[in-house]
C-alpha positions as CSV (number, residue, x, y, z in Angstrom):
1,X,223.4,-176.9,-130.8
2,X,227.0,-178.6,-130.9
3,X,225.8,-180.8,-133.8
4,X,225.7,-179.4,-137.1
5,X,224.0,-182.4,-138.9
6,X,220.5,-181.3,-140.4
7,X,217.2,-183.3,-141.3
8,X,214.2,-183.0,-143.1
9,X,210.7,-182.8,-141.8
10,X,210.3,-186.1,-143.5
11,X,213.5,-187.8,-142.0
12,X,212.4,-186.2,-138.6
13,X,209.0,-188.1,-138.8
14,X,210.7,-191.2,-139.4
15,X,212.8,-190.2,-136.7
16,X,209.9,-190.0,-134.5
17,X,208.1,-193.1,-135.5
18,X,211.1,-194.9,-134.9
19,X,211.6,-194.1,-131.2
20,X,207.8,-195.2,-130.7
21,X,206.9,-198.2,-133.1
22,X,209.5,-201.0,-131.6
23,X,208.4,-200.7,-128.4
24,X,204.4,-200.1,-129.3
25,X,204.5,-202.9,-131.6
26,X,206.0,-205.6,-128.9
27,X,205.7,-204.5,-125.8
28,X,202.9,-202.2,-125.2
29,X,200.0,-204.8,-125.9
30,X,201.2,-206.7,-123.2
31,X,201.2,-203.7,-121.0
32,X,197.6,-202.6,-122.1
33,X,196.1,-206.1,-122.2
34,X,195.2,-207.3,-118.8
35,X,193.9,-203.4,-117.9
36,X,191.8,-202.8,-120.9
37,X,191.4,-206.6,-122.4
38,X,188.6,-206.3,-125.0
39,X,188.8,-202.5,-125.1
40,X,192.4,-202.2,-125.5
41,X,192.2,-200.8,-128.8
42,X,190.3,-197.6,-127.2
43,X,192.5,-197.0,-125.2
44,X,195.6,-197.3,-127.9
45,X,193.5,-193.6,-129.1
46,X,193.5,-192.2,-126.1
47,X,197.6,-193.0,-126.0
48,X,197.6,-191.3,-129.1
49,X,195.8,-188.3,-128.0
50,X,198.4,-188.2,-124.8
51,X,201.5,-188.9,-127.9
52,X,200.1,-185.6,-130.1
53,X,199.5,-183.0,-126.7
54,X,203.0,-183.8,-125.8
55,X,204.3,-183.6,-129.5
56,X,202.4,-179.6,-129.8
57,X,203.9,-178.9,-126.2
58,X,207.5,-179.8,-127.6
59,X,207.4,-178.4,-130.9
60,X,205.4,-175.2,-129.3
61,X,208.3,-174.4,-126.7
62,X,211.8,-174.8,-128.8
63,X,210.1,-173.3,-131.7
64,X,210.6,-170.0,-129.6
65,X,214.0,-170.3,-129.7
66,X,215.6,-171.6,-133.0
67,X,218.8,-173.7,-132.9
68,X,218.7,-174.3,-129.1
69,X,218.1,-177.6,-127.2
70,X,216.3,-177.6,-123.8
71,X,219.6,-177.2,-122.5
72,X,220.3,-174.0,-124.5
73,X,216.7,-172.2,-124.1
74,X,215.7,-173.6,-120.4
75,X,218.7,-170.7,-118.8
76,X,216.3,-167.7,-120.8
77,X,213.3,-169.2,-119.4
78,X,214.0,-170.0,-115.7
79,X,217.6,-168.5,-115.6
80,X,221.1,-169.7,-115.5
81,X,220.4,-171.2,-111.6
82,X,217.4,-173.2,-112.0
83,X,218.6,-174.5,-115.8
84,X,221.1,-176.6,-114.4
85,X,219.2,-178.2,-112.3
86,X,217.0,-178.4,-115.1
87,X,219.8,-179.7,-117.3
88,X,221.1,-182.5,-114.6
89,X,217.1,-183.5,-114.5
90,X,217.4,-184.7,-118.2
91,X,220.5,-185.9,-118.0
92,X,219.9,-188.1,-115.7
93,X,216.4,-188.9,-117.0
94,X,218.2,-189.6,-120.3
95,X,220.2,-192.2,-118.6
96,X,217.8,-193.8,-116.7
97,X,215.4,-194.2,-120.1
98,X,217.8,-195.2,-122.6
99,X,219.4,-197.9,-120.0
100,X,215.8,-198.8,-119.8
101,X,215.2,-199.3,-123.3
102,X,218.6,-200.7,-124.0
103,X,217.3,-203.7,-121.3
104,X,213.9,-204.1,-123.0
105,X,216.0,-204.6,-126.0
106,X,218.2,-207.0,-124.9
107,X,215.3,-209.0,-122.7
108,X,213.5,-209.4,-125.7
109,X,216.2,-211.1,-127.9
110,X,217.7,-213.0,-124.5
111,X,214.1,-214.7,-123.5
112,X,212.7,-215.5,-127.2
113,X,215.5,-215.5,-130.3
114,X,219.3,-215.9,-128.2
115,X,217.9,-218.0,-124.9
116,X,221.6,-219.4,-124.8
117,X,223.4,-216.1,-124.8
118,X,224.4,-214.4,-122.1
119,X,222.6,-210.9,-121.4
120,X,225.4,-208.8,-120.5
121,X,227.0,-209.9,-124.4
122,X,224.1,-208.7,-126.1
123,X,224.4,-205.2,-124.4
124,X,228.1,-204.7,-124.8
125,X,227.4,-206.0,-128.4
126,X,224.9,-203.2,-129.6
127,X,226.4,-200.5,-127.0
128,X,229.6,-200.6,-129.2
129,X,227.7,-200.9,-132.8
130,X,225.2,-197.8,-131.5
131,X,228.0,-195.9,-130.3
132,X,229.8,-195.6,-133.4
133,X,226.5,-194.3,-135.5
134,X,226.1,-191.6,-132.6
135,X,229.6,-190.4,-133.1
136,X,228.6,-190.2,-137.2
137,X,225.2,-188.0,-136.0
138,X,221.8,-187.0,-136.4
139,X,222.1,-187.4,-140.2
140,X,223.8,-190.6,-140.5
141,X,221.1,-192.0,-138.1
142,X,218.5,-190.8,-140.0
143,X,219.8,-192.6,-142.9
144,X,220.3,-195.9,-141.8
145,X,216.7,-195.2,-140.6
146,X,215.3,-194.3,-143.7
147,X,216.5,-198.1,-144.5
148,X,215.0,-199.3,-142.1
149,X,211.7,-198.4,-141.4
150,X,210.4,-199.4,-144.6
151,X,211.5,-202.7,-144.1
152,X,210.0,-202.8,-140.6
153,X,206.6,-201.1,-141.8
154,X,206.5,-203.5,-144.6
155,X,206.6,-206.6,-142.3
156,X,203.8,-205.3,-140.0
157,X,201.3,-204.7,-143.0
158,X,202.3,-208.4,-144.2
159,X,201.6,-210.0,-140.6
160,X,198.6,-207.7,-140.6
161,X,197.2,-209.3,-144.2
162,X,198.5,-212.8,-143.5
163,X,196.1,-213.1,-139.8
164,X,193.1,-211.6,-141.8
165,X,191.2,-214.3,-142.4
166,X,191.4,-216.1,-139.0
167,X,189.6,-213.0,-137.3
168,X,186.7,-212.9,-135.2
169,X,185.7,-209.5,-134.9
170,X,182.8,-210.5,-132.5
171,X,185.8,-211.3,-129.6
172,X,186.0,-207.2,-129.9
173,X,182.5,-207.0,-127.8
174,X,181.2,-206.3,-125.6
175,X,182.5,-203.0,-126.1
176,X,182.8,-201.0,-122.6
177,X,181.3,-203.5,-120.8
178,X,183.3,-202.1,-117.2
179,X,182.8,-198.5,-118.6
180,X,185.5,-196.3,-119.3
181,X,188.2,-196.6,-116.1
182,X,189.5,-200.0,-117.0
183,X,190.4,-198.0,-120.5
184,X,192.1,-195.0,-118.5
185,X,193.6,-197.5,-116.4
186,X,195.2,-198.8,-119.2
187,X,196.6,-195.8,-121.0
188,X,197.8,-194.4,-117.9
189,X,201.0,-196.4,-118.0
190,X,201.4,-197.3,-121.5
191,X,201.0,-193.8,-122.7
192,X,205.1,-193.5,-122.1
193,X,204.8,-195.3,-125.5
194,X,203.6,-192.7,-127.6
195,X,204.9,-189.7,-125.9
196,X,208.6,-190.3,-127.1
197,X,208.2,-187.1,-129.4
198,X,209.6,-185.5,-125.9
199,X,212.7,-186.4,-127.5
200,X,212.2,-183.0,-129.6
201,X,213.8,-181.4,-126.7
202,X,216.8,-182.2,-127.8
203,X,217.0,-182.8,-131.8
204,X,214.0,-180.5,-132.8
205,X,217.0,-177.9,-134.0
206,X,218.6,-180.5,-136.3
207,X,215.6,-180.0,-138.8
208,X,216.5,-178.0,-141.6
209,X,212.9,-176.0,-141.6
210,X,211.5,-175.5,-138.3
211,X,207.9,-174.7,-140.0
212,X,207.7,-178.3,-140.5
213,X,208.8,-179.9,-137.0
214,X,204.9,-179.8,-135.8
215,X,203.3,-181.7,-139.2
216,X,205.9,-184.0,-139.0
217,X,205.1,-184.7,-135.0
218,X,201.6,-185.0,-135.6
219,X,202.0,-187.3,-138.6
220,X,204.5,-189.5,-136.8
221,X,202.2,-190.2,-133.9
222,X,199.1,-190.5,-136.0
223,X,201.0,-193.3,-138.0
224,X,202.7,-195.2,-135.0
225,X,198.6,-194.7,-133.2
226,X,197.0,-196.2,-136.2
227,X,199.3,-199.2,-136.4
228,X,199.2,-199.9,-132.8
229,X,194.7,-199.6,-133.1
230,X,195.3,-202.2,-136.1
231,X,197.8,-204.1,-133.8
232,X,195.2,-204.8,-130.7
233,X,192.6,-205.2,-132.9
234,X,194.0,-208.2,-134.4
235,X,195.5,-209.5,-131.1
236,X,192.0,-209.4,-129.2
237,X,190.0,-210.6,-132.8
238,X,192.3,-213.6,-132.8
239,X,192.6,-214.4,-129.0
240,X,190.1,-212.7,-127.1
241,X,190.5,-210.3,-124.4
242,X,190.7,-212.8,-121.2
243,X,193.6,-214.4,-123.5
244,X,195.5,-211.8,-124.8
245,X,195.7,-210.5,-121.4
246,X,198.2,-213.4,-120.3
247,X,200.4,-213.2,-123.3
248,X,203.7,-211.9,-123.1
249,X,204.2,-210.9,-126.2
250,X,201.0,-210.5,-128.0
251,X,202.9,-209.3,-131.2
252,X,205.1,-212.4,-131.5
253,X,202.1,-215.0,-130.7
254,X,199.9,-213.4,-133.8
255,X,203.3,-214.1,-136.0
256,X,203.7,-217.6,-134.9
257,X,199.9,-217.8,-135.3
258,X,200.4,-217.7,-139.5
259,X,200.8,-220.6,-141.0
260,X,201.3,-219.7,-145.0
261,X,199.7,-221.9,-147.3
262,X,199.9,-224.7,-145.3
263,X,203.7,-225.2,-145.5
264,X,205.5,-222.5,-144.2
265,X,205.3,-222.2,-140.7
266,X,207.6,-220.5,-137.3
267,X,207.9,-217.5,-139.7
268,X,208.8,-215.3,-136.2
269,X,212.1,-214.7,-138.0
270,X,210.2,-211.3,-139.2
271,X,209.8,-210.4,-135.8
272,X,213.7,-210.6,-134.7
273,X,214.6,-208.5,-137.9
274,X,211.7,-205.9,-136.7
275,X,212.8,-205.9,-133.4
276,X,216.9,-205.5,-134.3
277,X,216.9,-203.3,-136.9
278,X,214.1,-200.9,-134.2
279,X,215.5,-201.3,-131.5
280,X,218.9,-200.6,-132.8
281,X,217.2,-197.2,-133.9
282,X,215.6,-196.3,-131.1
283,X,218.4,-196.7,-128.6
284,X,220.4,-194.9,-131.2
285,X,217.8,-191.7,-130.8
286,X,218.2,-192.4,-127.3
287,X,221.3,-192.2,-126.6
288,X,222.6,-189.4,-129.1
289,X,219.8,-187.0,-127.3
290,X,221.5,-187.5,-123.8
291,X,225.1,-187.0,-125.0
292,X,224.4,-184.3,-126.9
293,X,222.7,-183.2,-123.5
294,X,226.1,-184.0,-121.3
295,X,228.0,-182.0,-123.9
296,X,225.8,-178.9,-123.8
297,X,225.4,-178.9,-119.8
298,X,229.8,-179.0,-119.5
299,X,230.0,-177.0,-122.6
300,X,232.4,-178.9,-124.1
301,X,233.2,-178.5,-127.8
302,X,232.6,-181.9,-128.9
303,X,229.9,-184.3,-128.3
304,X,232.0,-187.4,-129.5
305,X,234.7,-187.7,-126.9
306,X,231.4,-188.7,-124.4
307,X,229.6,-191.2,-126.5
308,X,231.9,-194.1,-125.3
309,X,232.4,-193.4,-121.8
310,X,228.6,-192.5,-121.7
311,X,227.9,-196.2,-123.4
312,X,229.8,-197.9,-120.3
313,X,227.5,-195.7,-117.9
314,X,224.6,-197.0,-119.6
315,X,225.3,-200.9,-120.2
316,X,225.8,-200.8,-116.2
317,X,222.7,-199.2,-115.1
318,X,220.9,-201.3,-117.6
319,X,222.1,-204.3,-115.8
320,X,222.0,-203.1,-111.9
321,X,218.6,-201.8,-112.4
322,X,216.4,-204.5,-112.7
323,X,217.1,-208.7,-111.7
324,X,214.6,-209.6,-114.5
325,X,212.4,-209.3,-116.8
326,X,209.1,-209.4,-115.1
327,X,211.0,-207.1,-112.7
328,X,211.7,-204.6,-115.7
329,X,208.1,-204.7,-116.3
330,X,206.6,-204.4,-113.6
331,X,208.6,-201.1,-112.5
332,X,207.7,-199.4,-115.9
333,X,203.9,-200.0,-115.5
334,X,203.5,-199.6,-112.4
335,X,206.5,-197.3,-110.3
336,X,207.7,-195.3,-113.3
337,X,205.1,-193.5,-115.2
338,X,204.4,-190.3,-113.1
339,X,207.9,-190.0,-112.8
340,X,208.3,-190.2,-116.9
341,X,205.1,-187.9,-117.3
342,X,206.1,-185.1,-115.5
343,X,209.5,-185.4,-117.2
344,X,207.8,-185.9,-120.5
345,X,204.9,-183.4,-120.4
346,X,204.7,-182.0,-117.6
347,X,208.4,-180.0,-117.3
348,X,207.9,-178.5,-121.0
349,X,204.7,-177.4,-120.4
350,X,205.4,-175.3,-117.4
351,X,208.4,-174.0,-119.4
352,X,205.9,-173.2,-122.2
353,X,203.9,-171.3,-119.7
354,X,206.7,-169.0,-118.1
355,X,208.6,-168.5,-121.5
356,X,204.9,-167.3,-123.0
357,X,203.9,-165.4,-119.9
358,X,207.4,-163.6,-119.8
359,X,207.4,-163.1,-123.9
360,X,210.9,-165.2,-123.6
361,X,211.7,-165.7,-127.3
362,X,215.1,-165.8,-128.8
363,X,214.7,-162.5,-130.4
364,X,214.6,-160.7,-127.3
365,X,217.5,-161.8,-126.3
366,X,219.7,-160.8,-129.0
């Protein structure tokens, strides 16, 4: 790998939660909602069934070969032929996600906190504040993370607390009243959400003991999973499943819900500094997996002298490839996730399959 920066199994499960929990927290009960309504929060288990397979498939595959990215292993897997076309694959899945995410991002913060700025301002702006923590690395990333996610947990257990006691658990039943298909229905699409451990395809070498890659997976996507259950069992408790299947953002309507003590209201501010300092993150993950990518495929000896030119790339597609919002959403939940899935899952399992059925493992190759 052309980065030498090294994390611990601990930093790499922050890592991890970090490129699920913005997007699960905001956006994904607004996904789920009008498939699952009342049963939403089933379906959030099943999406985190979906989030730990893909996790074990990951960890599974580059464990065979220390050090190397999917870039690095996929030539002693499927040869040097078929990797680059394997190689191009993610690097232009790479784009088209992170441009994705960097849209979501900036969507968010246009329609609810910065109405009167333009769009294309708040994409340069955090293009050029994530590019220069990508050219710092892996590490320096999982610093600032280890800032942030504290802060960002901490506010979700607060809103959690503070919404307790207008609950009505009985707006949780009936429970399976359609059956089970509106459920699958549901975790179809939004199980993209919880299978962004794929991103161990590329930074799984940067932990410092590889023996500890799969506990800290499973841990990441067992936390992220129970925050989201907690998560749609609040929203549906409070509004109701007909209801919180016409809300945007479910996530910022609880938070505007609270009312503290009577006199302290419109406390959504928790929700921007959430979203920001997450997002930030998670774009950051993002975007340091595909130019660490580029750089492998064109064997260059630096990943830095991409990360800028690779930012332009991204804060165009991000703009060309959706008019709106409602746009952006409807393509991710409805056109994108077989697409994502096979990319996700479905790619690093067949590699799994040929490197185990050939015995490909780095030792036999030395």
């Amino acid at each position: 790998m052309l980065e030498k920066g090294k994390v611990s199994g601990r930093q790499l499960e922050w890592l991890l939660i970090m490129s699920m929990l913005p997007t699960v927290m905001l956006i994904l009960p607004s996904a789920l909602a009008p498939y699952a309504k009342q049963d939403s929060w089933l379906a959030i288990i099943i999406i985190g069934i979906i989030g730990l397979l893909t996790g074990y498939i990951v960890v599974l595959l580059g464990n065979k070969f220390p050090n190397k990215t999917i870039i690095g292993y996929s030539p002693l897997i499927v040869g040097k032929f078929l990797s680059k076309i394997v190689s191009l694959i993610y690097i232009l899945f790479f784009i088209h996600i992170t441009a994705v995410i960097i849209r979501e991002f900036g969507e968010v913060l246009n329609v609810t906190f910065l109405k009167n700025t333009p769009l294309e301002i708040i994409l340069i702006s955090t293009i050029l504040v994530l590019a220069s923590a990508v050219r710092n690395g892996i590490e320096v990333i999982s610093r600032v993370n280890e800032l942030i996610l504290p802060v960002m947990i901490g506010i979700i257990i607060i809103i959690y607390f503070l919404i307790l006691p207008d609950l009505n658990f009985a707006k949780l039943k009936p429970v399976l009243a359609n059956g089970i298909m509106p459920i699958l229905k549901g975790a179809y699409p939004t199980s993209l959400f919880l299978t962004e451990t794929f991103v161990l395809i590329t930074i799984l070498p940067a932990i410092n003991k590889s023996k500890e890659a799969l506990s800290s997976t499973f841990k990441a996507v067992l936390i992220v999973t129970f925050l989201g259950l907690i998560m749609m069992v609040e929203i549906v408790a409070l509004y109701g499943g007909d209801q919180s299947a016409t809300l945007q953002y479910p996530m910022l309507s609880l938070v505007q819900y609270i009312s503290l003590f009577g006199f302290v209201e419109n406390i959504d501010a928790l929700i921007v500094v959430m979203w920001i300092g997450g997002g930030f993150i998670k774009i950051a993950i993002f975007y340091y997996c595909l130019v660490i990518n580029i750089a492998e495929t064109f064997k260059l000896k630096s990943y830095k002298s991409v990360v800028l030119p690779t930012g332009i790339i991204l804060i165009t597609f991000s703009l060309m490839l959706f008019e709106n919002i409602t746009q952006l959403g409807t393509i991710v939940t409805e056109i994108l996730p077989p697409y994502y899935l096979v990319l996700k899952i479905g790619i690093p399992l067949l590699l799994l399959m040929i490197a185990t059925f050939r015995g490909s493992k780095e030792s036999k190759h030395n």
